[in-house]
N, C-alpha and C positions, 0 to 999 in steps of 0.2 A: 362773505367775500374773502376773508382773511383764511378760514379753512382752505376754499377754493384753492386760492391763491398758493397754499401753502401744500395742499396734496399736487401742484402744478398741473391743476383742470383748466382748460376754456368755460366760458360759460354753453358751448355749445357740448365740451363733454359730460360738465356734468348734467345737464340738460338730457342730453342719451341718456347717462345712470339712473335716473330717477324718473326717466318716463316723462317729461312736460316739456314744453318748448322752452326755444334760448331766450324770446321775448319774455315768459313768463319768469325765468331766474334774473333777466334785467329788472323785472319792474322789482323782485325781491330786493334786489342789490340795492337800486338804483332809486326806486321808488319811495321805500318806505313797506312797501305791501308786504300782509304779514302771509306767510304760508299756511294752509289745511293742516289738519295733524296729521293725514296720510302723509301731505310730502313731507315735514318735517321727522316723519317717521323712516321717509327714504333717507333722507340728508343726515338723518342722525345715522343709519345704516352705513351711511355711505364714507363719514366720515370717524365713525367709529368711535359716536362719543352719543352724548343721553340728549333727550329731547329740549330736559330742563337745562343742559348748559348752551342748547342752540338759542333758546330764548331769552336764561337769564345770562349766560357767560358767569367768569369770575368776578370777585370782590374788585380784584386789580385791573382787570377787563372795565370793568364799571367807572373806576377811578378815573385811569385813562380818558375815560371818553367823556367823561362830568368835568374832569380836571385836567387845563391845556398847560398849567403851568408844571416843567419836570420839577423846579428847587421845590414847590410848593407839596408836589408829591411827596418827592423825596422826603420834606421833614414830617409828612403825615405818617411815611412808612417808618421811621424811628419815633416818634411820639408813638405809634403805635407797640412796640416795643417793651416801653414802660410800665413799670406797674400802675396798675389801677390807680394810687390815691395820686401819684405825678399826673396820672390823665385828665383825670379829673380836675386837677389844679389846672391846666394847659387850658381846658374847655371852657375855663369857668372865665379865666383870663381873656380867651379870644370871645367866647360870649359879650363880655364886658363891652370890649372895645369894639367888636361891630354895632353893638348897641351905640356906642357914643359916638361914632363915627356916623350913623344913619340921623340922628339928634342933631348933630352939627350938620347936616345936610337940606335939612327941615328948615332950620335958621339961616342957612347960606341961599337958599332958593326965596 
C-alpha cells in the first residue's frame, strides 16, 4: 500500500497495471493475502523495486512495524551506532532487566 500510495495509484490503477482485479489488490492490502510470484513479479515491475524487498521491506521498514514506540526506535537506532563491545554491554543489561522484570511478574501474579 505504502508504494501504491506513494507512485499516487488507486488501487483500481494499479489493478489495470498488473492485470488482476481491484478486489483482489484489497484483499492484498487489506487482508493479509499473500500474492503469486507472477503478481509480485508485476508489482515489483511496477514499482521498480525487487521481489525480496516486496516481501521482506527493510531492516527499518521492519522496526517500524514491530516497534510503535518512535523514542524507543530512536535509542535503538544510536545503540546501533556503537561499537560492538558498548553493544554488547547494552544487550547484556537490557537482557538482565527484562529477565527480572518478567520474575517479578511471576511473584506479583
Amino acid at each position: 500500500m505504502v508504494l501504491r500510495k506513494k507512485e499516487g495509484l488507486t488501487q483500481s490503477e494499479l489493478a489495470q497495471k498488473i492485470d488482476i482485479s481491484h478486489t483482489q489488490v484489497t484483499r492484498y492490502e487489506t487482508k493479509g493475502v499473500q500474492p503469486p510470484a507472477d503478481v509480485l513479479k508485476k508489482l515489483a515491475d511496477v514499482f521498480g523495486t525487487s521481489i525480496d524487498y516486496l516481501v521482506n521491506g527493510t531492516a527499518d521498514e521492519k522496526a517500524q512495524t514491530a516497534l510503535t514506540d518512535a523514542e524507543l526506535i530512536k535509542q535503538f537506532k544510536e545503540v546501533e551506532q556503537l561499537p560492538e563491545t558498548e553493544k554488547k554491554t547494552i544487550l547484556t543489561v537490557l537482557a538482565a532487566y527484562t529477565r527480572d522484570f518478567k520474575a517479578k511478574q511471576v511473584y506479583v501474579l
